[in-house]
MARDO-339088 format. One record per atom (N, C-alpha, C, CB): residue in three letters; x, y, z. Coordinates in steps of 0.2 Angstrom, whole numbers, plus 5000, padded with zeros to 4 digits. Glycine has a CB too. Layout:
N
ALAXYZ
...
END
This chain:
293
UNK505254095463
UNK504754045465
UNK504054055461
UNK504554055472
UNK503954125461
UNK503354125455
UNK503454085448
UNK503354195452
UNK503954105447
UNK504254065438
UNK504154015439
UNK504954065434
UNK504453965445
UNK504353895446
UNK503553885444
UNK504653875454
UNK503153895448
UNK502553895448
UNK501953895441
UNK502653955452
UNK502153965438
UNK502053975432
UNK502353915426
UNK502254055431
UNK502953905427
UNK503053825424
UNK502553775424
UNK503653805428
UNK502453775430
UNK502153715432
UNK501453735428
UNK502153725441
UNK501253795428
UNK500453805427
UNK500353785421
UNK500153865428
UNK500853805417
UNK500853805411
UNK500953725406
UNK501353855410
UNK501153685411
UNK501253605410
UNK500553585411
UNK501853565414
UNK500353605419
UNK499653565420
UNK499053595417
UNK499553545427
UNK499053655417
UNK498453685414
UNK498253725408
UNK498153715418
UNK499053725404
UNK498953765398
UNK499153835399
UNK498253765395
UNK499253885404
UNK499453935403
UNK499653965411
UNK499053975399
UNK499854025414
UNK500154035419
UNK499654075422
UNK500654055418
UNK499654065430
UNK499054095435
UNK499154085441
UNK498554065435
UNK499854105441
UNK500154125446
UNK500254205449
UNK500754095446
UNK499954215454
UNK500354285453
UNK500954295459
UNK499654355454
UNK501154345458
UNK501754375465
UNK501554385471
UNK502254435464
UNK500954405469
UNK500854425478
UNK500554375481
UNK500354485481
UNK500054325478
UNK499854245480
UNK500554205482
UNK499554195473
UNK501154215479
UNK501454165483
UNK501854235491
UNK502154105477
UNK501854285488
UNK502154325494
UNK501654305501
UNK502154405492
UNK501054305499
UNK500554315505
UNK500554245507
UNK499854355503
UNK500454175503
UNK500754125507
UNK501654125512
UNK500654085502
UNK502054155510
UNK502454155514
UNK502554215520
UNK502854145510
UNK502054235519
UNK502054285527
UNK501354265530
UNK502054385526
UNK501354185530
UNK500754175536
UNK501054155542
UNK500154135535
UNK500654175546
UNK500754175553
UNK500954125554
UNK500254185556
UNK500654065552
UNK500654005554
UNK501353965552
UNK500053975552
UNK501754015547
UNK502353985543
UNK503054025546
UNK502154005534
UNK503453965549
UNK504253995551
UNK504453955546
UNK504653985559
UNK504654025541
UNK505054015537
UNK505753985536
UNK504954045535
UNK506153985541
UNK506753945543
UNK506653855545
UNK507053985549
UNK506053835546
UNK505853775547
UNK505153725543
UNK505853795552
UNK504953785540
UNK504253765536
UNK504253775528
UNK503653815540
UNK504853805526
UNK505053825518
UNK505553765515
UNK505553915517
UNK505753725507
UNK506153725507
UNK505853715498
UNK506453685511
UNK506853755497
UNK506853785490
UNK507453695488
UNK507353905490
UNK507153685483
UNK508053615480
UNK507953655473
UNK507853485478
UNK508653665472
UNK508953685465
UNK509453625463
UNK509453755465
UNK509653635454
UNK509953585449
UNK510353655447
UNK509453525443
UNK510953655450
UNK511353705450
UNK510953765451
UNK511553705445
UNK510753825447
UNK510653865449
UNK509853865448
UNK511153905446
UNK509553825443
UNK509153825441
UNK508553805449
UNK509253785436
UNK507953825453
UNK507753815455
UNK507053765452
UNK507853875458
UNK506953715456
UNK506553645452
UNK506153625457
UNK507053575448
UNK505953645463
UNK505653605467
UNK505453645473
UNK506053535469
UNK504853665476
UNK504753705481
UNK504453675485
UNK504653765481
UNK504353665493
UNK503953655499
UNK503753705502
UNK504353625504
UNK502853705505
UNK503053745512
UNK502553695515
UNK502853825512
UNK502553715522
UNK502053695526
UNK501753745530
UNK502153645529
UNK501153735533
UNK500753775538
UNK500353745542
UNK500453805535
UNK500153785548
UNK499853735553
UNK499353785555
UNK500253715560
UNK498553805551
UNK498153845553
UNK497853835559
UNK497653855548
UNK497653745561
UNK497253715565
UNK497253725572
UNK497253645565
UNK497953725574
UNK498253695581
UNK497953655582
UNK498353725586
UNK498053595579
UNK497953515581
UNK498253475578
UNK497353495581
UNK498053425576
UNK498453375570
UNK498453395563
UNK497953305571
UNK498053445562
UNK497953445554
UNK498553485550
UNK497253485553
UNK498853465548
UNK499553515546
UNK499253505537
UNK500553485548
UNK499553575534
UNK499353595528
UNK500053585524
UNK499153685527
UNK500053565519
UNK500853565515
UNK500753575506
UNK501353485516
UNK500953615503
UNK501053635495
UNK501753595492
UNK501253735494
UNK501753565488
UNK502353535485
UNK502553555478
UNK502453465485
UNK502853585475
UNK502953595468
UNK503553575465
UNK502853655467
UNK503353535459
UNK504153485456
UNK504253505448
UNK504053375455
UNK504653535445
UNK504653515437
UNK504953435435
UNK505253565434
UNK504453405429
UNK504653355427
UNK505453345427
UNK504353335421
UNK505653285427
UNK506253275426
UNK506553275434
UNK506653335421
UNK506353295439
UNK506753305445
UNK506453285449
UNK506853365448
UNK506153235449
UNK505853185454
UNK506053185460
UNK505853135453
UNK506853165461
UNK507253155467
UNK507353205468
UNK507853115466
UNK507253285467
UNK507253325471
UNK506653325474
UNK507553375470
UNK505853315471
UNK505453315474
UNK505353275480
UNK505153305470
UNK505753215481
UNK505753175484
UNK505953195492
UNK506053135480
UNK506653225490
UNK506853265496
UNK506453335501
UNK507453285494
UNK505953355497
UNK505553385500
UNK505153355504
UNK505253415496
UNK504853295501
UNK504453265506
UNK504753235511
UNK504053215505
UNK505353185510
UNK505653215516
UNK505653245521
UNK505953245515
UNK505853305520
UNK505853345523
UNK505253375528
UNK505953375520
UNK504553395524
UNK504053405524
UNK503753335531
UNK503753405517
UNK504153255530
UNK503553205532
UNK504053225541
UNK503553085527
UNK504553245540
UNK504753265545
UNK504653305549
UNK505053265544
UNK504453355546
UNK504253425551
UNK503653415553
UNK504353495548
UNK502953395547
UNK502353385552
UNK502153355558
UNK502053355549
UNK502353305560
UNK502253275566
UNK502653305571
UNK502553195566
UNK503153335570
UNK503553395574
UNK502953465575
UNK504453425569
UNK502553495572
UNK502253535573
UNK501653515575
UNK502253575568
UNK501353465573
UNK500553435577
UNK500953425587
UNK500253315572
UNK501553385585
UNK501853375593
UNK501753455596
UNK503053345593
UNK501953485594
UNK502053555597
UNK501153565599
UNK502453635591
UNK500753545595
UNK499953545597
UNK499753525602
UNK499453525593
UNK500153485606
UNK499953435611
UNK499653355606
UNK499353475616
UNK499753355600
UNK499253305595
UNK499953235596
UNK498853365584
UNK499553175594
UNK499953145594
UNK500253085586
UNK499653125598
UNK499753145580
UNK500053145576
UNK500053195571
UNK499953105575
UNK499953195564
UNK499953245560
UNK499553215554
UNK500553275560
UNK498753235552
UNK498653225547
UNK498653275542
UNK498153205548
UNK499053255537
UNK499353315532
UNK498853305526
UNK500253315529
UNK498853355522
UNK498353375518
UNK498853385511
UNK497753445521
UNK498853385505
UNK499253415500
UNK498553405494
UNK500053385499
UNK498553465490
UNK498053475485
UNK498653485479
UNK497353535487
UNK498353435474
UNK498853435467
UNK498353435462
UNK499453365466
UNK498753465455
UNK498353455450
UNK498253385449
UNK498653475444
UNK497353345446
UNK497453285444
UNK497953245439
UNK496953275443
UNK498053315436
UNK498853265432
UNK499453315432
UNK498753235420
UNK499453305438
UNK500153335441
UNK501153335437
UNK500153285448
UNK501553375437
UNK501953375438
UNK502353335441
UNK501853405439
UNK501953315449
UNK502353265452
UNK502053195451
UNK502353265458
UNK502553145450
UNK502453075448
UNK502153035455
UNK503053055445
UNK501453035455
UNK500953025462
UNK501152955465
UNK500153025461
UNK501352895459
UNK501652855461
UNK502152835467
UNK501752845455
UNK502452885466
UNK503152905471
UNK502752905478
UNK503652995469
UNK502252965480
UNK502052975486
UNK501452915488
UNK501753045487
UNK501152875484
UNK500952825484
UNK501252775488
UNK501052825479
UNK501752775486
UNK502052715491
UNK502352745498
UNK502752685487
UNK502352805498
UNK502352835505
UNK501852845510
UNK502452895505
UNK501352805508
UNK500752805510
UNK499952875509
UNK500952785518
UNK500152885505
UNK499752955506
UNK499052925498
UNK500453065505
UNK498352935500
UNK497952935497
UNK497853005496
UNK497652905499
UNK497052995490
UNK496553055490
UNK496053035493
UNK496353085484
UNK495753085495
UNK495253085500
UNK494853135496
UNK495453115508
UNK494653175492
UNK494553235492
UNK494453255484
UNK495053265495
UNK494053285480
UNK494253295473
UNK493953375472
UNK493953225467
UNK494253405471
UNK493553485468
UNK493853495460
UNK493753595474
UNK493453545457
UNK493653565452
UNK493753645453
UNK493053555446
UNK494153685447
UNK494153765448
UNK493753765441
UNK495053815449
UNK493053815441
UNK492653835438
UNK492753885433
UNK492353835441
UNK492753905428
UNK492653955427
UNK492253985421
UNK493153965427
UNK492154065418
UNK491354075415
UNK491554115412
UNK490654105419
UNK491554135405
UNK491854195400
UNK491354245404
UNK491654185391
UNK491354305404
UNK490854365404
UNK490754415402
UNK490654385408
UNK490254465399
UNK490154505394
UNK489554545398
UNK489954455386
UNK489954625396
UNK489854685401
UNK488754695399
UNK490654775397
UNK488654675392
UNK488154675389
UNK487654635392
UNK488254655385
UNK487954565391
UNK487354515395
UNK487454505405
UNK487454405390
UNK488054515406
UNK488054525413
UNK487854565417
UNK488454515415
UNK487454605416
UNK487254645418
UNK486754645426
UNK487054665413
UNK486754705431
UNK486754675438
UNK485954655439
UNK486954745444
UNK485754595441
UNK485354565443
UNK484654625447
UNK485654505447
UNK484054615446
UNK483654635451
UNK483554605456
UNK483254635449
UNK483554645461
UNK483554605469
UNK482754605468
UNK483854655476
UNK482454525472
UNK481654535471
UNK481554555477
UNK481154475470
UNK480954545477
UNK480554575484
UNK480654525490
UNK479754575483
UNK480754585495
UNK480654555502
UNK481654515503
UNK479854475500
UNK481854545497
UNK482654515497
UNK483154575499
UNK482854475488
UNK483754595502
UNK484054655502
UNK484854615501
UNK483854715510
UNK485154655501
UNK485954645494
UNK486254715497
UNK485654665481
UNK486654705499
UNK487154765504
UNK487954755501
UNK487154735515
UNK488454785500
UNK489254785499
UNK489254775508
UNK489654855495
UNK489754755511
UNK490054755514
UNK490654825516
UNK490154695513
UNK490254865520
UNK490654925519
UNK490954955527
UNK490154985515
UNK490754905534
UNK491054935538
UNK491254875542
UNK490654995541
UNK491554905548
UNK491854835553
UNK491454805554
UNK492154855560
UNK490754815556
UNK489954765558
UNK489854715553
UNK489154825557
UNK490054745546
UNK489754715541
UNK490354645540
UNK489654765533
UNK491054655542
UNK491454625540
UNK491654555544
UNK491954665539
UNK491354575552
UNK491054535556
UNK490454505557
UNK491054545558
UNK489954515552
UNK489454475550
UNK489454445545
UNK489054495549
UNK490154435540
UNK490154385535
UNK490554345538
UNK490254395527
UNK491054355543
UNK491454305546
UNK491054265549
UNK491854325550
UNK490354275552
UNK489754245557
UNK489454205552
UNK489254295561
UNK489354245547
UNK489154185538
UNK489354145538
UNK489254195531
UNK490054155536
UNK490554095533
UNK490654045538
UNK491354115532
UNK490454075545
UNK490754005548
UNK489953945550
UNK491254045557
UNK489653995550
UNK488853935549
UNK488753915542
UNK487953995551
UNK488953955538
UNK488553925531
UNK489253855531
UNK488453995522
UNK489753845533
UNK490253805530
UNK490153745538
UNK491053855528
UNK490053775543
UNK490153685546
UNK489953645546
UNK490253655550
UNK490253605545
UNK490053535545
UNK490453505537
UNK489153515545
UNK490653575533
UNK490853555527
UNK491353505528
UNK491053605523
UNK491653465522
UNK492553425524
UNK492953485524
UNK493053375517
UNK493453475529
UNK493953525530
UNK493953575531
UNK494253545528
UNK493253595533
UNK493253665537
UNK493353635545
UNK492353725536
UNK493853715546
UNK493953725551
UNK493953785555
UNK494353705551
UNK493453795563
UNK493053865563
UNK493853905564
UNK492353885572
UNK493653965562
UNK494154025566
UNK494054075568
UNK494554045563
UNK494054095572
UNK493954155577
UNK493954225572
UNK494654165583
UNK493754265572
UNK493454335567
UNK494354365566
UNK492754405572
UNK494854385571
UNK495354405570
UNK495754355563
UNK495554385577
UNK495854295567
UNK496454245564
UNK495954255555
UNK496554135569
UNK495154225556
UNK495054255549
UNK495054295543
UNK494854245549
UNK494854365549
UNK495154425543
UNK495854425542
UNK495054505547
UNK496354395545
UNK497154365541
UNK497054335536
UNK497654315546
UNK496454275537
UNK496654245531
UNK496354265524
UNK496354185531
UNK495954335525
UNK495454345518
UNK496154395517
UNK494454375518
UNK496454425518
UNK497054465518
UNK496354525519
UNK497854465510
UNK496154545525
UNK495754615526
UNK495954655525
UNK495554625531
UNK496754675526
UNK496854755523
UNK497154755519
UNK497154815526
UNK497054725514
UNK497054745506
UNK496554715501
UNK497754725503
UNK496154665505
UNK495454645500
UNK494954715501
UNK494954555504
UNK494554705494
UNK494354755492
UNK493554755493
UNK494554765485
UNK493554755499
UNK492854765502
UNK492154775500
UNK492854815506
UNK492254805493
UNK491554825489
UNK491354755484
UNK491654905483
UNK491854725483
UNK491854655482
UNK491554605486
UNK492354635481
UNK491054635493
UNK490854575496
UNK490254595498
UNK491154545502
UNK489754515497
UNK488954565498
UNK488754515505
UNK488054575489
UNK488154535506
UNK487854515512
UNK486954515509
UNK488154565520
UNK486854445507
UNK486154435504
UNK485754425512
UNK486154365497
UNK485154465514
UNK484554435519
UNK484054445517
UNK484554465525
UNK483354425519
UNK482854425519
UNK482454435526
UNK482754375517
UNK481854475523
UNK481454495529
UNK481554445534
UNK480654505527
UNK481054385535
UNK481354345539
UNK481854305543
UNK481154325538
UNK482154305538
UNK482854265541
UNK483454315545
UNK483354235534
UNK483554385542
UNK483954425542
UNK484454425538
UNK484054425547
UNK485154435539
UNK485654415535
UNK485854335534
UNK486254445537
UNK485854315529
UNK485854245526
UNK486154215523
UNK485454235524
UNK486654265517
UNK487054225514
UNK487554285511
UNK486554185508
UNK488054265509
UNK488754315507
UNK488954285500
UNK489454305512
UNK489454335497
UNK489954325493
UNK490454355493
UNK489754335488
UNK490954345493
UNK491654375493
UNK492254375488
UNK491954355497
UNK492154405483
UNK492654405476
UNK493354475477
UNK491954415468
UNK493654435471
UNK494054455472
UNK494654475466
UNK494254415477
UNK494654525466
UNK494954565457
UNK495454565458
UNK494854645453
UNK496054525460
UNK496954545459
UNK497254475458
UNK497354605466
UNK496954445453
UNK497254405450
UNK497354415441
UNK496954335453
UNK497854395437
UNK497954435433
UNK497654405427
UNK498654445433
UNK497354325432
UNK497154295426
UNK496454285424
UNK497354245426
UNK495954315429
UNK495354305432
UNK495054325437
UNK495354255432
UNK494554365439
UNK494254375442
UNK493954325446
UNK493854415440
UNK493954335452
UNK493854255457
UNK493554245463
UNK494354225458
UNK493054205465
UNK492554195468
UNK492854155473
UNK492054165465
UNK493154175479
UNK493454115486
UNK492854095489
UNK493954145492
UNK492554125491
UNK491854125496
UNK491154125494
UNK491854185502
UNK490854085495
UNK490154095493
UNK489754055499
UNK489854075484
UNK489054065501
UNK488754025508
UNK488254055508
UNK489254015515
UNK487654005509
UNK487054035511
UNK486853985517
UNK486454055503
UNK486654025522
UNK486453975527
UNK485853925527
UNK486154005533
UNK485953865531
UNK485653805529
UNK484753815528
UNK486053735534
UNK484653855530
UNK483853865532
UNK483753925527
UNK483653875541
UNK484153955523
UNK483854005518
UNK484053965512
UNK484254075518
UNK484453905513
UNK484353895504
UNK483853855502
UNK485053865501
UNK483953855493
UNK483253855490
UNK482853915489
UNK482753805494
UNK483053985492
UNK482754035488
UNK483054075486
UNK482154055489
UNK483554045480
UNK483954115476
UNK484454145477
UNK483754155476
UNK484554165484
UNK485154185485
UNK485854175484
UNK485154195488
UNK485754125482
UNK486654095481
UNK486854125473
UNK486653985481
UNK486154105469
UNK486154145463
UNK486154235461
UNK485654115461
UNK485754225466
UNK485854335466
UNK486454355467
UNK485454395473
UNK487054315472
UNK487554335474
UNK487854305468
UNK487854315482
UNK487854275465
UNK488454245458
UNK488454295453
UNK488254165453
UNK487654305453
UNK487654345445
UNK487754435448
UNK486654325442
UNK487754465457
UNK488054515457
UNK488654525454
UNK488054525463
UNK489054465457
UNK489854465458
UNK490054465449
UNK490354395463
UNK489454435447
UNK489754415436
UNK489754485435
UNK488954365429
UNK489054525436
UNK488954605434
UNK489654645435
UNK488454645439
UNK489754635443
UNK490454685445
UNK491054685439
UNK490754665453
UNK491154615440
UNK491854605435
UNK491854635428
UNK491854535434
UNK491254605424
UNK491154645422
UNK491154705418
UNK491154635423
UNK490754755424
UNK490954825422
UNK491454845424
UNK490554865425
UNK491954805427
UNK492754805427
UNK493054805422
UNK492954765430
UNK492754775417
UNK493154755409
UNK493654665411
UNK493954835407
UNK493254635417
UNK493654565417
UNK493154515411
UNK493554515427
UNK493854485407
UNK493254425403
UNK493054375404
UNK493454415398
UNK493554365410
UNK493354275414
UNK493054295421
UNK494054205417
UNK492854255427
UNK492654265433
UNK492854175434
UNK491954295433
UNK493054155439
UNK493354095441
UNK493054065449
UNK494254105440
UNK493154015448
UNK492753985456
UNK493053895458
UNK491553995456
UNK492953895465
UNK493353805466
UNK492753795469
UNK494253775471
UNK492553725468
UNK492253705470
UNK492153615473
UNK491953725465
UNK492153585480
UNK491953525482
UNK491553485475
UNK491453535489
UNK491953415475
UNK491553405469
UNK490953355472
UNK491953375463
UNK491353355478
UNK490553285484
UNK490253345487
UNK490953215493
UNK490053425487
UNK489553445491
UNK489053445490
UNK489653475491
UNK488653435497
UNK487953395496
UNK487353465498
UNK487953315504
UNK487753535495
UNK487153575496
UNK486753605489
UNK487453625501
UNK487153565483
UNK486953585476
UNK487153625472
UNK486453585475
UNK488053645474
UNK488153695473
UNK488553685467
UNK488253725478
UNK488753615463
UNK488953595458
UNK488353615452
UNK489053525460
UNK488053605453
UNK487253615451
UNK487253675449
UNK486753605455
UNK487053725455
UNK487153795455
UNK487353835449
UNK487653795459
UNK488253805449
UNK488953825446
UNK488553815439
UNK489753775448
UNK488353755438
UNK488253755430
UNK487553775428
UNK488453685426
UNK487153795432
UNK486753805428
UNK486753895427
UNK486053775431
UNK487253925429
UNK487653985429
UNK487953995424
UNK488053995434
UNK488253945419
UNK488853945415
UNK489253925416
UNK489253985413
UNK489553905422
UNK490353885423
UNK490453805422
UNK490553905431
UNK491053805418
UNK491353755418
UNK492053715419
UNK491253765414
UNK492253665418
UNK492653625424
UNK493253665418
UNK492653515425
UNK493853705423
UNK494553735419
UNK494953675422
UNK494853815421
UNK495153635426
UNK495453585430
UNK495353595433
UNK496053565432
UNK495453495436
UNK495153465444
UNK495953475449
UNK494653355443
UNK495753465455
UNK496153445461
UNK495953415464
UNK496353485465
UNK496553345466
UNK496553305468
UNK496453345477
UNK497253265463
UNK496553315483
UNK496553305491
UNK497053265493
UNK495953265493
UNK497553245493
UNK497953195494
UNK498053205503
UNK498553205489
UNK498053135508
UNK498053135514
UNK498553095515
UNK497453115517
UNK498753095522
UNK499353055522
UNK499253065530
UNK500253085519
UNK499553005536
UNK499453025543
UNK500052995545
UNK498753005546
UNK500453045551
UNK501153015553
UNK501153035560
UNK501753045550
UNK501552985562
UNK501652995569
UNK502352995572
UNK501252935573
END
């Protein structure tokens, strides 16, 4: 499945950026029975087409990945299938009376969009994945100013106080959805993310106010999942102390990229942000929505 994957990457974005434990750790989530929510189509022995789905919400909103090599459309096809099938079966189990599925694809995908197109499914949605060369010389760790404090996240207190971040600095965003401090430390994978990789920016007045959470075990880039500064602290800097922390760290890690995704409709200027930092568009992702009953 990795190879598949890395195939893929390498068609739509020029080289491979997949790793093995990103797709292991998608398939031991919680939320995924694999006997009902996986499916693998092979051309003989060759593997050319993967499915999964997931249900983080419990409600209507179901999650689904689709992956096709050119040439195998009609096995792509039978995935969705498959896939348009089981959503509405897992929203039913929600008590929901339908299922609004979500699938995020490269904008010039692998799969021929035309196809799901007539299945009814649009984009709703567009981000880019960012990313910044960096140099152990000029990235070097920012000064905290005055009246600002910059903590790693180093005990249980702290790791439930950037869950309490993330979940204020992000609602109201598109497609956040809150989650309880448990089900979330699952999602950041908490016992094996690397805790000195997450800061917690506050000020005298506010208190704790804004986070970063990066992450070194991707083979192709150092990478930014989380960033958020609450809505009544931003405008002074912190979003930026926390970028140019996480540029330093990598860094003096010997990484030469650092990478990040970004809402290309977010209305808190954090497109802006990104580039006045260095970062630039590596590929965009499409949102694609579909709703069944």
């Amino acid at each position: 499945m990795t190879d598949l994957l890395n195939d893929i990457d390498r068609i739509e974005i020029g080289r491979p950026e997949t790793d093995l434990h990103t797709v292991e750790t998608d398939l031991t989530r919680p939320d995924v029975r694999l006997q009902s929510d996986s499916w693998l189509a092979f051309d003989g022995d060759r593997l050319v087409a993967y499915g999964l789905l997931w249900d983080e919400s419990g409600g209507e909103r179901v999650d689904v990945d689709h992956y096709v090599l050119p040439g195998h459309q009609d096995a792509g096809q039978l995935l969705f299938d498959a896939m348009e099938r089981r959503a509405p079966a897992r929203a039913r189990e929600n008590g929901a009376h339908r299922a609004v599925v979500h699938l995020h694809l490269n904008t010039r995908p692998t799969l021929d969009t035309s196809l799901i197109e007539r299945r009814g499914w649009r984009v709703v949605r567009r981000y880019h994945v960012l990313q910044r060369p960096l140099d152990a010389a000029a990235d070097a760790a920012p000064e905290v100013p005055p009246g600002v404090r910059l903590r790693p996240c180093t005990d249980e207190a702290d790791r439930a106080r950037v869950h309490a971040l993330h979940q204020a600095a992000f609602a109201g965003h598109f497609d956040f959805r809150p989650r309880p401090c448990e089900q979330w430390l699952n999602d950041v994978d908490a016992e094996v993310l690397d805790w000195s990789l997450v800061w917690i920016a506050s000020t005298g007045e506010l208190g704790d106010a804004g986070f970063l959470m990066a992450r070194d075990d991707r083979e192709a880039m150092g990478w930014i999942p989380r960033l958020g500064v609450l809505r009544e602290a931003r405008g002074q800097g912190l979003a930026g102390l926390l970028l140019r922390t996480a540029f330093a760290a990598f860094a003096a890690r010997g990484r030469a990229t650092v990478g990040l995704g970004v809402d290309t409709a977010n209305d808190t200027g954090a497109p802006a942000l990104y580039a006045r930092h260095g970062l630039e568009v590596h590929y965009a992702v499409a949102t694609w929505e579909t709703v069944l009953t």
